[in-house]
PyMOL Python script that loads the backbone (N, CA, C, O; Angstrom):
from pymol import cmd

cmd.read_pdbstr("""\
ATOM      1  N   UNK A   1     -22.646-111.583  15.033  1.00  0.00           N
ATOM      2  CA  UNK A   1     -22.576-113.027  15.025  1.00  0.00           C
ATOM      3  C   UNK A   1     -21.941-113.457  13.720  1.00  0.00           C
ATOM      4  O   UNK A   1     -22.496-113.217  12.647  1.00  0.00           O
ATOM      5  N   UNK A   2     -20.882-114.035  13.794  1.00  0.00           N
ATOM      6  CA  UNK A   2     -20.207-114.798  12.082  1.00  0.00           C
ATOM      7  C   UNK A   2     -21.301-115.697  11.826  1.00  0.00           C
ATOM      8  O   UNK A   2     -22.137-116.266  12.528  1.00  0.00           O
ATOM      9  N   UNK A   3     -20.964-115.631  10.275  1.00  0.00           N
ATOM     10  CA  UNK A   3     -21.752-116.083   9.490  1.00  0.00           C
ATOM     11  C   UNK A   3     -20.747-117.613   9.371  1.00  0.00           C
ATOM     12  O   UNK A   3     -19.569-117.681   9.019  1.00  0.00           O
ATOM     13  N   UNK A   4     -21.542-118.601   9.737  1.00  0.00           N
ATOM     14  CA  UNK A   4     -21.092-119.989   9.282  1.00  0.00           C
ATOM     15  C   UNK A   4     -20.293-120.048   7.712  1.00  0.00           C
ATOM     16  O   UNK A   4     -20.819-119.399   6.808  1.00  0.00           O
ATOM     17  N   UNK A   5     -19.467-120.558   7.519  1.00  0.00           N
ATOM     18  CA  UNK A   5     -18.843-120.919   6.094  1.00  0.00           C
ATOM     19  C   UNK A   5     -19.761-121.901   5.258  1.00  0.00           C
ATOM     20  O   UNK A   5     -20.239-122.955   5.678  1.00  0.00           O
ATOM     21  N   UNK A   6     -19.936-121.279   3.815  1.00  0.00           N
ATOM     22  CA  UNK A   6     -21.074-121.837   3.154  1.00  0.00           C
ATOM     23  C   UNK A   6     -22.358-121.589   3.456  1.00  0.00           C
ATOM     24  O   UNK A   6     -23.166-122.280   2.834  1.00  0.00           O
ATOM     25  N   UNK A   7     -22.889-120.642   4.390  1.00  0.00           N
ATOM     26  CA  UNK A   7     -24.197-120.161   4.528  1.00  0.00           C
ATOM     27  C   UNK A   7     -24.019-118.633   3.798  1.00  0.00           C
ATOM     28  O   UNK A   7     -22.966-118.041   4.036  1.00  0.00           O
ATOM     29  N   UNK A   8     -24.948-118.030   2.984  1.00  0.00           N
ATOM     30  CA  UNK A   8     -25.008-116.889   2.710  1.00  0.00           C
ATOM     31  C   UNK A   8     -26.113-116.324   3.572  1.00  0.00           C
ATOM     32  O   UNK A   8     -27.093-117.031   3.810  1.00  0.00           O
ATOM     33  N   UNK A   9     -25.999-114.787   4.176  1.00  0.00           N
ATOM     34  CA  UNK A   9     -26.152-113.870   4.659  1.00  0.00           C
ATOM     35  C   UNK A   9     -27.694-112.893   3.699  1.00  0.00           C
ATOM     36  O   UNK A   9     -27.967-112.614   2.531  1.00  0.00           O
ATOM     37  N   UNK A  10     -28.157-112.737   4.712  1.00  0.00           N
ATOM     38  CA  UNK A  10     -29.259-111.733   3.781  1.00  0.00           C
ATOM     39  C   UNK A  10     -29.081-110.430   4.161  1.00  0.00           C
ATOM     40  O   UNK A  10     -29.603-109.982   5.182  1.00  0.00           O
ATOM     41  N   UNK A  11     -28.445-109.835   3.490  1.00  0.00           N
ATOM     42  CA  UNK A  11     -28.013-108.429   3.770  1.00  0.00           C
ATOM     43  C   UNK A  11     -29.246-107.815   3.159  1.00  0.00           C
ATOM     44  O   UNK A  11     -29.484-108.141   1.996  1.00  0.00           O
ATOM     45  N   UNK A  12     -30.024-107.023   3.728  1.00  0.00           N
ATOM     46  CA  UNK A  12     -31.071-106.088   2.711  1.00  0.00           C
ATOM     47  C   UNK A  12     -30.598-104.696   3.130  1.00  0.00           C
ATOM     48  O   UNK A  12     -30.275-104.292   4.246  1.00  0.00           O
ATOM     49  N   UNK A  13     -30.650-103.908   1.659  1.00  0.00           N
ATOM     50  CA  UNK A  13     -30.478-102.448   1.879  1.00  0.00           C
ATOM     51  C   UNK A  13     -31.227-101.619   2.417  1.00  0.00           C
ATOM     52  O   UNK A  13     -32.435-101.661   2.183  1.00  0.00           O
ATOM     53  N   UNK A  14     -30.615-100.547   3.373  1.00  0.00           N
ATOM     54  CA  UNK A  14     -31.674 -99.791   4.003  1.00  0.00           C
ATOM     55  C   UNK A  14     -32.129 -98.965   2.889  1.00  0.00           C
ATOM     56  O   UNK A  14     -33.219 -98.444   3.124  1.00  0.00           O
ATOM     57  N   UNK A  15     -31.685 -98.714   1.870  1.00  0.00           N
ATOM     58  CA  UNK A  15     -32.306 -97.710   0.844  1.00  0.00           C
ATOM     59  C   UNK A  15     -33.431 -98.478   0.005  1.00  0.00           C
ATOM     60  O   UNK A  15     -34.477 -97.942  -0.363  1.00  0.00           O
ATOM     61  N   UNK A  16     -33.054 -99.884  -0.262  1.00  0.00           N
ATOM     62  CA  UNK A  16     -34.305-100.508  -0.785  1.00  0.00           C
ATOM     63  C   UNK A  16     -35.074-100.197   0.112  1.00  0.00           C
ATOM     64  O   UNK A  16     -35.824 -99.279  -0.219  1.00  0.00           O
ATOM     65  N   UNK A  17     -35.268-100.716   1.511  1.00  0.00           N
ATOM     66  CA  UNK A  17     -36.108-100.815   2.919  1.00  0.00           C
ATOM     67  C   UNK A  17     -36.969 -99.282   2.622  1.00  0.00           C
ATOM     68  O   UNK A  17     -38.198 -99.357   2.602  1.00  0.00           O
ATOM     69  N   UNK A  18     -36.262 -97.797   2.376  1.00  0.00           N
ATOM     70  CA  UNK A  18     -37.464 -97.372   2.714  1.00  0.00           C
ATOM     71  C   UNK A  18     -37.757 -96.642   1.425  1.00  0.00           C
ATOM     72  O   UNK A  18     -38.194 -95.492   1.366  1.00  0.00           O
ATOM     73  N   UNK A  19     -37.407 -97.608   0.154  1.00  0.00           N
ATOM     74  CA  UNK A  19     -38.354 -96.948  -0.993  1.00  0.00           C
ATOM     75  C   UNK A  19     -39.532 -98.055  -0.932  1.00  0.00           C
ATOM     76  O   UNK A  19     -40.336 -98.070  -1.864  1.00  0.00           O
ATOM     77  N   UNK A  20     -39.673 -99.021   0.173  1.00  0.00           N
ATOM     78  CA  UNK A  20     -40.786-100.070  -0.239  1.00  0.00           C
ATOM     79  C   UNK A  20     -41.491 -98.887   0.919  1.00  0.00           C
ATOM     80  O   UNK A  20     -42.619 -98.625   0.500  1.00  0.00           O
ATOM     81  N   UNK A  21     -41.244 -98.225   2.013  1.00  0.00           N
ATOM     82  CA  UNK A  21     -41.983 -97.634   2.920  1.00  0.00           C
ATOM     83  C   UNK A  21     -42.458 -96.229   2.488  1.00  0.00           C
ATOM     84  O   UNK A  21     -43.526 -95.690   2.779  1.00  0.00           O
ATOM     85  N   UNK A  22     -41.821 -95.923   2.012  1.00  0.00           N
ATOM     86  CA  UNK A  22     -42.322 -94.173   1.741  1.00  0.00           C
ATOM     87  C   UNK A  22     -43.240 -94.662   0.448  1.00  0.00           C
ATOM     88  O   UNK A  22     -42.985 -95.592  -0.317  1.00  0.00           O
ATOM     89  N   UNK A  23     -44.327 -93.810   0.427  1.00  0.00           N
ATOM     90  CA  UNK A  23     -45.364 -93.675  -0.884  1.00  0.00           C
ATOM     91  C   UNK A  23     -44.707 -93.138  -1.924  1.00  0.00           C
ATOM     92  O   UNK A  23     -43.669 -92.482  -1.835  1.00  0.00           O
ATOM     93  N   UNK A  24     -45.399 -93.452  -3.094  1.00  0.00           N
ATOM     94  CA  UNK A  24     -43.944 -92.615  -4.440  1.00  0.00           C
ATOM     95  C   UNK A  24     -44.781 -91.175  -4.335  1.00  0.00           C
ATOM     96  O   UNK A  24     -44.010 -90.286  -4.695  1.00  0.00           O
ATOM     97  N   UNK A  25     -45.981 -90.668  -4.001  1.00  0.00           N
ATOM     98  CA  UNK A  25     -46.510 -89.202  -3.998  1.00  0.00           C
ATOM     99  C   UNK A  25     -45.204 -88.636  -3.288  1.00  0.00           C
ATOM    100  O   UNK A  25     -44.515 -87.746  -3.788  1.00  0.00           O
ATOM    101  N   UNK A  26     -44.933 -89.263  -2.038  1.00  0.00           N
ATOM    102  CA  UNK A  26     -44.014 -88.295  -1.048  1.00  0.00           C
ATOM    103  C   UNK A  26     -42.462 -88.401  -1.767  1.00  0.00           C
ATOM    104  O   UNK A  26     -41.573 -87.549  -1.768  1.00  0.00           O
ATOM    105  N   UNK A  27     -42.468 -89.279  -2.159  1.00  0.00           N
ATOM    106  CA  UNK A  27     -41.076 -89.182  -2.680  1.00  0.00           C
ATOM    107  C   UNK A  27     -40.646 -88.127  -3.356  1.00  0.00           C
ATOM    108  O   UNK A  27     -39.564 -87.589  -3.122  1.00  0.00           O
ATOM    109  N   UNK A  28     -41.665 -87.650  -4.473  1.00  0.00           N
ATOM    110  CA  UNK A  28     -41.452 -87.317  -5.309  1.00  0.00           C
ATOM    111  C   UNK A  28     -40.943 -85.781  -5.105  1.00  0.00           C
ATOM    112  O   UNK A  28     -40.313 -85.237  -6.012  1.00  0.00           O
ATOM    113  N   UNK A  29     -41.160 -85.276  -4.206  1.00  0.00           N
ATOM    114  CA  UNK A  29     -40.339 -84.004  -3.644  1.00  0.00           C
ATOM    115  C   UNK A  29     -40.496 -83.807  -2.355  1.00  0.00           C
ATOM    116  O   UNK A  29     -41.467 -83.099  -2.091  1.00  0.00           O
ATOM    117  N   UNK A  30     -39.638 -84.332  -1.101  1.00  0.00           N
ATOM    118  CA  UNK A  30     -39.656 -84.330  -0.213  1.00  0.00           C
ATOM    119  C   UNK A  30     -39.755 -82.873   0.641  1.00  0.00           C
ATOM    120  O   UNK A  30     -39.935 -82.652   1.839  1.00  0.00           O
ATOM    121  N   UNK A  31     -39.533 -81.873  -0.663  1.00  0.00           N
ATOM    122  CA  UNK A  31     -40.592 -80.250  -0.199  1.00  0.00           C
ATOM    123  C   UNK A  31     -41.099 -80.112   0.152  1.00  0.00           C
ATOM    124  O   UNK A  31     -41.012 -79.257   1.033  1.00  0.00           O
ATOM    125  N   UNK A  32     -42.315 -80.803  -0.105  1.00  0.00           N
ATOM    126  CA  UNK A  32     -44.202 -80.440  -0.066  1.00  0.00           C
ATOM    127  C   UNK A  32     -44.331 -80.297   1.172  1.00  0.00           C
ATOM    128  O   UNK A  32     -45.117 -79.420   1.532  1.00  0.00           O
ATOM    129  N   UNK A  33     -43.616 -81.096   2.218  1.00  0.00           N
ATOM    130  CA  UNK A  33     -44.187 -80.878   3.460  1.00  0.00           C
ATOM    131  C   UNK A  33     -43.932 -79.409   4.048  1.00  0.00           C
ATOM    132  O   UNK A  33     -44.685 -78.624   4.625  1.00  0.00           O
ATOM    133  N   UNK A  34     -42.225 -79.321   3.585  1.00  0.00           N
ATOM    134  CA  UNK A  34     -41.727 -77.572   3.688  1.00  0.00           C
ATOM    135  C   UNK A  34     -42.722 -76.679   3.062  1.00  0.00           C
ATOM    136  O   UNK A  34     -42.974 -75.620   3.636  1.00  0.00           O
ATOM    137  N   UNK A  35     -43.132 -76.881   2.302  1.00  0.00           N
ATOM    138  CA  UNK A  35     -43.597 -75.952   1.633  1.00  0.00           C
ATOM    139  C   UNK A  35     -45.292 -76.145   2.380  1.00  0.00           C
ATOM    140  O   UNK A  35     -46.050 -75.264   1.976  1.00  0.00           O
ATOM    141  N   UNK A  36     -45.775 -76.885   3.116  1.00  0.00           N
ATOM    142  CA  UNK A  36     -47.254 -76.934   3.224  1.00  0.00           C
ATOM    143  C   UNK A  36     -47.445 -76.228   4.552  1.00  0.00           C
ATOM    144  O   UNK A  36     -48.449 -75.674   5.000  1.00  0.00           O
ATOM    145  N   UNK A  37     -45.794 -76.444   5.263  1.00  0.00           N
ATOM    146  CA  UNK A  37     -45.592 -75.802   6.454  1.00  0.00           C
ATOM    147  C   UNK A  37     -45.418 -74.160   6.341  1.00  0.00           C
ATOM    148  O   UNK A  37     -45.664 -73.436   7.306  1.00  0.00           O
ATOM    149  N   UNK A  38     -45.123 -73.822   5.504  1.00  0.00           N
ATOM    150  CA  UNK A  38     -44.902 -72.211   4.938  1.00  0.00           C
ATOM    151  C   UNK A  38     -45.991 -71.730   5.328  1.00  0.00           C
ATOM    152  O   UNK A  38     -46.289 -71.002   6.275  1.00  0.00           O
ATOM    153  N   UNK A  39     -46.879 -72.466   4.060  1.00  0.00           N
ATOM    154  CA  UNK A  39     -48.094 -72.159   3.863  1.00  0.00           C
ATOM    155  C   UNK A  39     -49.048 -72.160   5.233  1.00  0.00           C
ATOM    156  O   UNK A  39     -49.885 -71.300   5.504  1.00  0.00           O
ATOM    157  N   UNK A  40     -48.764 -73.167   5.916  1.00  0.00           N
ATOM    158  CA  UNK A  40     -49.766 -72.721   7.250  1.00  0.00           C
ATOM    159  C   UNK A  40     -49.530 -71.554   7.754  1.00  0.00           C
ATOM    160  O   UNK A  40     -50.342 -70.651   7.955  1.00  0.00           O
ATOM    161  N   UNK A  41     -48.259 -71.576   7.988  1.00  0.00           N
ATOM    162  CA  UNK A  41     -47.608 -70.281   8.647  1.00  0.00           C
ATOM    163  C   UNK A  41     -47.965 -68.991   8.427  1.00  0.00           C
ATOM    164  O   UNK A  41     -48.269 -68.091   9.210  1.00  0.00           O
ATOM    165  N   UNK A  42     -47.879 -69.038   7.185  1.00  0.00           N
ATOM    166  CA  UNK A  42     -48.784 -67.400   6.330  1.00  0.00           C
ATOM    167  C   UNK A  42     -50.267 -67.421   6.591  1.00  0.00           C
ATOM    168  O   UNK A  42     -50.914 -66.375   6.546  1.00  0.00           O
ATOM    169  N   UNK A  43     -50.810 -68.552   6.857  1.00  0.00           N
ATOM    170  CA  UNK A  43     -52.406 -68.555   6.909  1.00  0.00           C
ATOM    171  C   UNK A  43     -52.501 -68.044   8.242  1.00  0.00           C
ATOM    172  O   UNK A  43     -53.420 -67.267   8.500  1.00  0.00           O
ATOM    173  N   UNK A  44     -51.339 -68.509   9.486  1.00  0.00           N
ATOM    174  CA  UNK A  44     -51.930 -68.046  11.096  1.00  0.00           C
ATOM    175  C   UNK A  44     -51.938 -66.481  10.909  1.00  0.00           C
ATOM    176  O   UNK A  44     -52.840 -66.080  11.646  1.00  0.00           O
ATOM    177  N   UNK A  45     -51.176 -65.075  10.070  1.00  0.00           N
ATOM    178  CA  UNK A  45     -51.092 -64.425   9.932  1.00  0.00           C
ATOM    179  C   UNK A  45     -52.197 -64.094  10.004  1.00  0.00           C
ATOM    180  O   UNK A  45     -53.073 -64.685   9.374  1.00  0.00           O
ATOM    181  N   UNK A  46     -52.579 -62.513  11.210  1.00  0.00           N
ATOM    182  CA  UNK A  46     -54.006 -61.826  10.593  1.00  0.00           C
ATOM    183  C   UNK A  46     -54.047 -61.078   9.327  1.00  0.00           C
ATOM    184  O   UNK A  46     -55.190 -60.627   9.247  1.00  0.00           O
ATOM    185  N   UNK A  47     -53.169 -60.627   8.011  1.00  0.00           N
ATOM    186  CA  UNK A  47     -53.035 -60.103   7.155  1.00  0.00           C
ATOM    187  C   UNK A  47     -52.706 -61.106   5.949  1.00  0.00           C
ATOM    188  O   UNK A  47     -52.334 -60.786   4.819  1.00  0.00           O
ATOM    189  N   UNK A  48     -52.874 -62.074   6.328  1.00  0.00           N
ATOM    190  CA  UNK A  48     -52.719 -63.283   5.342  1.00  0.00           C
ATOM    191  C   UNK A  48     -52.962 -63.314   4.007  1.00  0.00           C
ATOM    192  O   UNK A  48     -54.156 -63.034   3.897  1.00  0.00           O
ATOM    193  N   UNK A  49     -52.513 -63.493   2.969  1.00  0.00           N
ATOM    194  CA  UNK A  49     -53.474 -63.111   1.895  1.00  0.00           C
ATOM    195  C   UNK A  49     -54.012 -64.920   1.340  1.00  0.00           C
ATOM    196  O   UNK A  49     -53.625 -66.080   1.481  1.00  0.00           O
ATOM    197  N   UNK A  50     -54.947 -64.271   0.772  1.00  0.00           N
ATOM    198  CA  UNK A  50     -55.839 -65.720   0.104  1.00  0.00           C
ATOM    199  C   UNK A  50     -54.908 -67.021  -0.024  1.00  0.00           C
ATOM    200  O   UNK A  50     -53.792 -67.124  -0.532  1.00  0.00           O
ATOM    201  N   UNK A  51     -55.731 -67.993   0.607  1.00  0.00           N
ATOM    202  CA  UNK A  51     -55.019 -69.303   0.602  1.00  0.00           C
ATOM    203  C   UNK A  51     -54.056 -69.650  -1.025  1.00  0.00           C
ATOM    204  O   UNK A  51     -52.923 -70.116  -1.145  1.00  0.00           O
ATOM    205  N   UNK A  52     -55.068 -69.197  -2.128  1.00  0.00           N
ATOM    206  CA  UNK A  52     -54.229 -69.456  -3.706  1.00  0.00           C
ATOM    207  C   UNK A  52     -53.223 -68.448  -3.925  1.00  0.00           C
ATOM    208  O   UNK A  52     -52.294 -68.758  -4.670  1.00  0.00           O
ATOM    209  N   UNK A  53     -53.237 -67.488  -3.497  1.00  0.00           N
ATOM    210  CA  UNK A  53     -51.865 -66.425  -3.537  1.00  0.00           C
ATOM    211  C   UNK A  53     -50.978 -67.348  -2.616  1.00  0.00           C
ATOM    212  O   UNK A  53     -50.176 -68.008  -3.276  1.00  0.00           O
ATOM    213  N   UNK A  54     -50.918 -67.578  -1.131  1.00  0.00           N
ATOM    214  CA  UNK A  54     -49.763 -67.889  -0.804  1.00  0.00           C
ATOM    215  C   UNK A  54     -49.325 -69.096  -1.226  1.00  0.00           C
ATOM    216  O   UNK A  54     -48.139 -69.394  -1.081  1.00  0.00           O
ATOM    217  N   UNK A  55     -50.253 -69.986  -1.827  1.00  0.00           N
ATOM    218  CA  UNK A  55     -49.831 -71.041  -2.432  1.00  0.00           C
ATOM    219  C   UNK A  55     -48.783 -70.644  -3.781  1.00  0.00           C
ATOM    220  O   UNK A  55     -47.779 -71.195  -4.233  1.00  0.00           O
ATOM    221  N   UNK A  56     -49.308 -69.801  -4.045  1.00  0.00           N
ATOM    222  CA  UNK A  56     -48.746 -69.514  -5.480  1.00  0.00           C
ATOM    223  C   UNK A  56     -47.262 -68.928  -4.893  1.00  0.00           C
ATOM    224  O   UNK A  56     -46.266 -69.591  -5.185  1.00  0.00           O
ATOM    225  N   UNK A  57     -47.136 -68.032  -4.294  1.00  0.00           N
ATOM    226  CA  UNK A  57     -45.858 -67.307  -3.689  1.00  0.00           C
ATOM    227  C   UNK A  57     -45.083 -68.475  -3.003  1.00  0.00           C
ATOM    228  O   UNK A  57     -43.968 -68.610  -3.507  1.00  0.00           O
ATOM    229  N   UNK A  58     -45.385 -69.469  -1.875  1.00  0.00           N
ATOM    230  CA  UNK A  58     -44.605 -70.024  -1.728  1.00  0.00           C
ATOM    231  C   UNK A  58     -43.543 -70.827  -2.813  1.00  0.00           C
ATOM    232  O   UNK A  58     -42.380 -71.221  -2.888  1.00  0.00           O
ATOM    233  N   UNK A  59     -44.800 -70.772  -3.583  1.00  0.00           N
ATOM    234  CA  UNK A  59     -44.315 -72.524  -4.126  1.00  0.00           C
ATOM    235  C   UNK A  59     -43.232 -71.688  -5.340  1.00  0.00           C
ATOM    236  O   UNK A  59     -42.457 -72.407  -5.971  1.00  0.00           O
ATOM    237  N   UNK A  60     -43.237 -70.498  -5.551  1.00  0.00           N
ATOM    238  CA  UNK A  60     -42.250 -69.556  -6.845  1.00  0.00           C
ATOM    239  C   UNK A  60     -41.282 -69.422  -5.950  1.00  0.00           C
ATOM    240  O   UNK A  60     -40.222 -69.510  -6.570  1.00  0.00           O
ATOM    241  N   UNK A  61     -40.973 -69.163  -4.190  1.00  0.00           N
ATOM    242  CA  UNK A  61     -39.886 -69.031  -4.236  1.00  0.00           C
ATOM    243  C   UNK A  61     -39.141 -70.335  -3.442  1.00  0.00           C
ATOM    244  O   UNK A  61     -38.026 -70.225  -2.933  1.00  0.00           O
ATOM    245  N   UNK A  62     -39.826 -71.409  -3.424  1.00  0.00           N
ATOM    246  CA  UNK A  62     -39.118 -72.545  -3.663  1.00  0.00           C
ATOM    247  C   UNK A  62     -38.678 -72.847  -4.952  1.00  0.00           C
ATOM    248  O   UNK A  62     -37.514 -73.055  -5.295  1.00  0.00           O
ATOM    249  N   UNK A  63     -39.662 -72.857  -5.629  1.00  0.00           N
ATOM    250  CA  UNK A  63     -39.245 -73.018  -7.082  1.00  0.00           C
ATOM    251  C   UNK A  63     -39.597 -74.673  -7.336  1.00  0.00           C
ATOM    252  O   UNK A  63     -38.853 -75.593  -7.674  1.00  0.00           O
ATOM    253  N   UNK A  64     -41.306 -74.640  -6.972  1.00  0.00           N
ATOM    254  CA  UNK A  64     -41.881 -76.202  -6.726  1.00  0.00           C
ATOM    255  C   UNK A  64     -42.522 -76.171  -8.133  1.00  0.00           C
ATOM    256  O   UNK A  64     -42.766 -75.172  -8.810  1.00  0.00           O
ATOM    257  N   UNK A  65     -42.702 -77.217  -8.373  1.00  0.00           N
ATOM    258  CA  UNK A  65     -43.881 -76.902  -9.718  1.00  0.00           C
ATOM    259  C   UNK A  65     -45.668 -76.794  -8.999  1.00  0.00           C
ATOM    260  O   UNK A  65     -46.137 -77.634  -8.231  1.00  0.00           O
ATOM    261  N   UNK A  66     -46.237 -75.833  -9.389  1.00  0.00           N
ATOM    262  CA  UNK A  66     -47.463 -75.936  -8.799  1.00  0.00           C
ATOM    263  C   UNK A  66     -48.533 -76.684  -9.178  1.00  0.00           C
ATOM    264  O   UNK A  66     -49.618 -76.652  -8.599  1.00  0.00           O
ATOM    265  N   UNK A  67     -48.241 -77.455 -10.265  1.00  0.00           N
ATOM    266  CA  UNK A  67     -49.425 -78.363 -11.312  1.00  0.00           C
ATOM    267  C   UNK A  67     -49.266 -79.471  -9.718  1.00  0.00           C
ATOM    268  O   UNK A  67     -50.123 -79.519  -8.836  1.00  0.00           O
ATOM    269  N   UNK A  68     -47.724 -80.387  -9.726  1.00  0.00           N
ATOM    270  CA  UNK A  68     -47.425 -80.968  -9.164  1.00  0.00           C
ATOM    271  C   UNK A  68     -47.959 -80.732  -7.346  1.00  0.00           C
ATOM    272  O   UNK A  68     -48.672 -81.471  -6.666  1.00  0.00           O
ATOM    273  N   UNK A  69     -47.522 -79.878  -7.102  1.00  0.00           N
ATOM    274  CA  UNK A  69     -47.873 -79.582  -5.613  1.00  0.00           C
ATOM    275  C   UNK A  69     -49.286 -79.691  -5.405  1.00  0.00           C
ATOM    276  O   UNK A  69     -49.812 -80.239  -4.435  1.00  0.00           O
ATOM    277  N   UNK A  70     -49.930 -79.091  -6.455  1.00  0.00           N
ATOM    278  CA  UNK A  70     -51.677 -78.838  -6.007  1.00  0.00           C
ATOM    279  C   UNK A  70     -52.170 -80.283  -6.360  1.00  0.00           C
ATOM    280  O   UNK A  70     -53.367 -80.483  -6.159  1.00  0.00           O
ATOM    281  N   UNK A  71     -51.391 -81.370  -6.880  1.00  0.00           N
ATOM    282  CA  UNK A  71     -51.843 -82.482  -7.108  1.00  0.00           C
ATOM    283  C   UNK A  71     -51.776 -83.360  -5.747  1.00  0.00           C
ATOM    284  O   UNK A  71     -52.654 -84.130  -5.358  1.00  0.00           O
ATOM    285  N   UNK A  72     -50.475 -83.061  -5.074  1.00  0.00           N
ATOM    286  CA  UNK A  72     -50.379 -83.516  -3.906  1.00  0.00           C
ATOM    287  C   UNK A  72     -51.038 -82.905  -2.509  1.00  0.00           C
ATOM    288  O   UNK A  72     -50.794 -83.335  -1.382  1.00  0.00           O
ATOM    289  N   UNK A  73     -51.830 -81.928  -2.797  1.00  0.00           N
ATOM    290  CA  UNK A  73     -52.390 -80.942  -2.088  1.00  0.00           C
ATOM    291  C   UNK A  73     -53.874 -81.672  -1.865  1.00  0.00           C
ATOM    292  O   UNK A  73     -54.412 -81.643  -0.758  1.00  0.00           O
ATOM    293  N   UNK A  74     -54.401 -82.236  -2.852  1.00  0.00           N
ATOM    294  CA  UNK A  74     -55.110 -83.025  -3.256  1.00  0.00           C
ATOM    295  C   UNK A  74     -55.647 -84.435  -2.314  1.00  0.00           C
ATOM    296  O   UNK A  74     -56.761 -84.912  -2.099  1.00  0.00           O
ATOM    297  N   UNK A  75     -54.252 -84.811  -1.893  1.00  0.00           N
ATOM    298  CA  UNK A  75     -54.675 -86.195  -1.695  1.00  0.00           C
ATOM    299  C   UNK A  75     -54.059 -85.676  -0.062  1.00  0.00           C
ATOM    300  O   UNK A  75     -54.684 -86.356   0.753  1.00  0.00           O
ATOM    301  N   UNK A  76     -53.240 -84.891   0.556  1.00  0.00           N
ATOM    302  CA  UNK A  76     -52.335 -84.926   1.689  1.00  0.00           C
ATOM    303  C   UNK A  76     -52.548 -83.443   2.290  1.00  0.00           C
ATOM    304  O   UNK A  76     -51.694 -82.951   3.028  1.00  0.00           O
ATOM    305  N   UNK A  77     -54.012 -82.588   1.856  1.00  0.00           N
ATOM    306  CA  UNK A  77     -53.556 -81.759   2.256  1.00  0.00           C
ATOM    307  C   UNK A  77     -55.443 -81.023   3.395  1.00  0.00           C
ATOM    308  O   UNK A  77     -55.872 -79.890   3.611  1.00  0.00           O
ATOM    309  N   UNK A  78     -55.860 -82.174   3.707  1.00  0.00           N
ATOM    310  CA  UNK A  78     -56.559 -82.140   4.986  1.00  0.00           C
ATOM    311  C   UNK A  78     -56.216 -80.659   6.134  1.00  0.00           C
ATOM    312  O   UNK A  78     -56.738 -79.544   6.149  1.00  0.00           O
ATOM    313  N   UNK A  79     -55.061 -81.301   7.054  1.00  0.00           N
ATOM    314  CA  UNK A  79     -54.654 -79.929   7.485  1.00  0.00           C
ATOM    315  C   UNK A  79     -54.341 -78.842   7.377  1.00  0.00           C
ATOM    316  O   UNK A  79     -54.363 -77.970   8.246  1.00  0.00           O
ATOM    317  N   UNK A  80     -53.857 -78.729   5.790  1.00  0.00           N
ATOM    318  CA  UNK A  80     -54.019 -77.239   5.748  1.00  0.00           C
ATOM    319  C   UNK A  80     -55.676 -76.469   5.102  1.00  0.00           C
ATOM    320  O   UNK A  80     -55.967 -75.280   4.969  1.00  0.00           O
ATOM    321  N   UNK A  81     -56.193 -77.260   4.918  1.00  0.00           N
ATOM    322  CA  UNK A  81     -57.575 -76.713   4.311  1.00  0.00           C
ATOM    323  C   UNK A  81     -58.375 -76.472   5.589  1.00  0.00           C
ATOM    324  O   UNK A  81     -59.113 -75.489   5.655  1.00  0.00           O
ATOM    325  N   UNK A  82     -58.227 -77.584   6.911  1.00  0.00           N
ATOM    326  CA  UNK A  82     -58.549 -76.906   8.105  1.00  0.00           C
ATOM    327  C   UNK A  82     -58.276 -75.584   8.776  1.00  0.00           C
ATOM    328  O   UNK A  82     -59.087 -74.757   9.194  1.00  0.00           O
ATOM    329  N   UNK A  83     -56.769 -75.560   8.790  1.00  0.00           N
ATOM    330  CA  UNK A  83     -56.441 -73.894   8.917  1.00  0.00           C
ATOM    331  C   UNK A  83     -56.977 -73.043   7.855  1.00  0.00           C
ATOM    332  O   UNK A  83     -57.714 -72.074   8.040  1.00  0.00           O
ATOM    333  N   UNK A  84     -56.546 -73.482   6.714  1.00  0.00           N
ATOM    334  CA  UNK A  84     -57.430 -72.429   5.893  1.00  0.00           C
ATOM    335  C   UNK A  84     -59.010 -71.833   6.585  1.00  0.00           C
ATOM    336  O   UNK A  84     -59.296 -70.683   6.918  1.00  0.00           O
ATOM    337  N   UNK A  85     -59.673 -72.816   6.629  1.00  0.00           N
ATOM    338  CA  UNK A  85     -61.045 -72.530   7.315  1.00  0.00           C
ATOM    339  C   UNK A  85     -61.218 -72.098   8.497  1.00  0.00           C
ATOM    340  O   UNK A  85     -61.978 -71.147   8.673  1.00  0.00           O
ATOM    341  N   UNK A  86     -60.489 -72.757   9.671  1.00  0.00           N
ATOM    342  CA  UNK A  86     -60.439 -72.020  10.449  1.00  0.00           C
ATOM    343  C   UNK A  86     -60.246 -70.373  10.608  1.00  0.00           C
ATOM    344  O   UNK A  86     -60.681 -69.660  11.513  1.00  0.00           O
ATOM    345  N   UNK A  87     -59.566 -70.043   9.607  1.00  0.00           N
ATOM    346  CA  UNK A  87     -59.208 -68.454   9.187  1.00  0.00           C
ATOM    347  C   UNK A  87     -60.264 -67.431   9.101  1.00  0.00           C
ATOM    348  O   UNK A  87     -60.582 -66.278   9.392  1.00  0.00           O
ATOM    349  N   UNK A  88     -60.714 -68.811   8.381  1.00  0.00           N
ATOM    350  CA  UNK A  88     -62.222 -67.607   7.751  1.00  0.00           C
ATOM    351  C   UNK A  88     -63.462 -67.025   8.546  1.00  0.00           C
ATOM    352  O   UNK A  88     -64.074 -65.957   8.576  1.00  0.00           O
ATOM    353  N   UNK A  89     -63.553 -68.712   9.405  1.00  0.00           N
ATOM    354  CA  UNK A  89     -64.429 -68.502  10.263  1.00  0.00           C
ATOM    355  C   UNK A  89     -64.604 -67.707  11.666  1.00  0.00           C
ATOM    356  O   UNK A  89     -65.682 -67.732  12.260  1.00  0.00           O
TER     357      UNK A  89
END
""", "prot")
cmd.dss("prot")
cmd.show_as("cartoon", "prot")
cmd.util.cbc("prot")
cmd.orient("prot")
């Protein structure tokens, strides 16, 4: 639809649009999810090794920081502590 002469237009950016939608935790390395998905993956394994080893192995050969990850592990990481448990039990 043209824009009338002398009316301005509200163009909004889709990149503003979804830094107001995404949380800044997720932003901050859009990895974590790759990497949380690894990590399940090694847990369905029957030879699996301990949930903090594969944490530790994944996250070295991504090359994540692990202070960072286990912080976000923290607040987003429900499902994998279920599989974890499920494992055990």
């Amino acid at each position: 639809m043209p824009i009338a002469r002398g009316k301005q237009s509200r163009v909004v950016s889709l990149e503003a649009a979804q830094q107001e939608v995404v949380p800044s935790e997720l932003s901050a390395s859009p990895l974590y999810g790759v990497a949380m998905l690894k990590i399940a993956m090694e847990l369905k394994k029957t030879d699996a090794l301990p949930v903090d080893e594969l944490i530790h192995g994944v996250l070295t050969r991504m090359r994540l920081d692990e202070t960072e990850f286990r912080r976000f592990l923290e607040s987003h990481g429900g499902l994998l502590r279920a599989i974890a448990q499920k494992r055990y039990t």
